[in-house]
VOZA-301288 format. One line per field, with one value per residue (C-alpha): x, y, z. Coordinates in steps of 0.05 Angstrom, whole numbers. Layout:
VOZA-301288
X = (X	...)
Y = (Y	...)
Z = (Z	...)
This chain:
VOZA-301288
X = (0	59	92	19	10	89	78	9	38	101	59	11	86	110	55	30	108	99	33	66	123	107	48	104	127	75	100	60	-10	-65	-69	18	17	-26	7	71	45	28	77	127	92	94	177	182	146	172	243	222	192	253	293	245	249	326	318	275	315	385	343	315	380	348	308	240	179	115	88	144	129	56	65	118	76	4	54	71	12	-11	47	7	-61	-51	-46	-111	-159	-98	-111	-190	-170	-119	-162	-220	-161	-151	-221	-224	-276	-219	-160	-89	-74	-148	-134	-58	-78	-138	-94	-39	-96	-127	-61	-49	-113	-104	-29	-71	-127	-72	-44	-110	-121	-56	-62	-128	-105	-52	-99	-65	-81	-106	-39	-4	-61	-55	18	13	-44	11	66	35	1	65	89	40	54	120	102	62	108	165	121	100	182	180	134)
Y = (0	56	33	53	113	138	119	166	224	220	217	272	312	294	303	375	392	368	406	468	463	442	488	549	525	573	532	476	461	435	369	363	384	330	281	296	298	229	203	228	199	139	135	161	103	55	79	72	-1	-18	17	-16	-85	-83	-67	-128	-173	-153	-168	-232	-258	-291	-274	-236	-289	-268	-261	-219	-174	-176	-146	-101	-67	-71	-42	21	30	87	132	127	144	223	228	208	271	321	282	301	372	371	338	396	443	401	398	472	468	503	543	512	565	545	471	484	521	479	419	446	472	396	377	419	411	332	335	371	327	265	312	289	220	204	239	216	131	148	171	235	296	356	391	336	331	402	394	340	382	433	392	355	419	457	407	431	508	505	482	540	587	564	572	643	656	620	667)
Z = (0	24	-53	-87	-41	-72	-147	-135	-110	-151	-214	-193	-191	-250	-285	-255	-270	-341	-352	-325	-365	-418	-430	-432	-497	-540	-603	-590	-599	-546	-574	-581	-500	-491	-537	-503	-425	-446	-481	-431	-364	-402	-415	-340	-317	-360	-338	-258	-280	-306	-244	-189	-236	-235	-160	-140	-182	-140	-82	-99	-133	-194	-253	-246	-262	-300	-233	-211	-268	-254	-197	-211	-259	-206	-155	-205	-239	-188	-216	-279	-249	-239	-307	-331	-304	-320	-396	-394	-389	-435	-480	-472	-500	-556	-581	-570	-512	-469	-495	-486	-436	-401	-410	-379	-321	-311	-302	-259	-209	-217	-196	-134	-106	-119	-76	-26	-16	-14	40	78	55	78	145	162	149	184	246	256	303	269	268	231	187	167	162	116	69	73	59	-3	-32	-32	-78	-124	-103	-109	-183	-192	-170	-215	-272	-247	-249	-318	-340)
């Protein structure tokens, strides 16, 4: 469960950093930021697959087994999962419901507020006082802030 919990939030990074960054490039199109959010969460996961598949089999000392793999890639899928609702938007920009800029921002904020509210998932299973909990809100969030703010300094 902790391994599911870290592929989540990492992804919900990665991909809120690759919205934001990404969507400074005013070259591109809606639909090529969304081609290339996706294309590039997928070579970032493949990449920690392989990493986390390398890592197992040191620690195992023989080859991985189909059932190895299964789980390797159940185990990492989370990373993955961040990416679909920050595709939606993306998506609205590319069939011109949204702007690219609209799409963009609307997918960064998506982001944030997700980090946040994992921020509170977390703290709540993990039966903590109010203070912690806000901590963790805090701590999660400013992730996502911190996002922000480099793009404001991009900008």
């Amino acid at each position: 469960m902790r391994r599911n919990v870290a592929a989540a939030v990492y992804g919900q990074i990665v991909v809120t950093a690759l919205v934001a960054t990404l969507s400074e490039d005013e070259t591109i199109s809606a639909g090529q930021l969304l081609f290339w959010v996706v294309v590039t969460m997928l070579v970032f996961w493949i990449a920690h697959l392989y990493a986390e598949g390398v890592a197992r089999r040191l620690g195992l000392d023989r080859d991985l087994g189909l059932a190895d793999l299964k789980a390797l890639v159940a185990d990492e899928l989370p990373e993955l999962y961040p990416t679909l609702p920050a595709m939606l938007v993306l998506a609205l920009g590319w069939i011109g419901v949204l702007s690219k800029q609209a799409a963009a921002d609307a997918a960064i904020a998506l982001g944030v507020t997700t980090l946040a509210a994992m921020g509170y998932v977390i703290a709540r299973r993990s039966r903590l006082p109010p203070r912690a909990t806000i901590a963790s809100v805090a701590l999660n969030g400013g992730f996502g802030l911190a996002i922000v703010a480099l793009k404001a300094f991009i900008d």
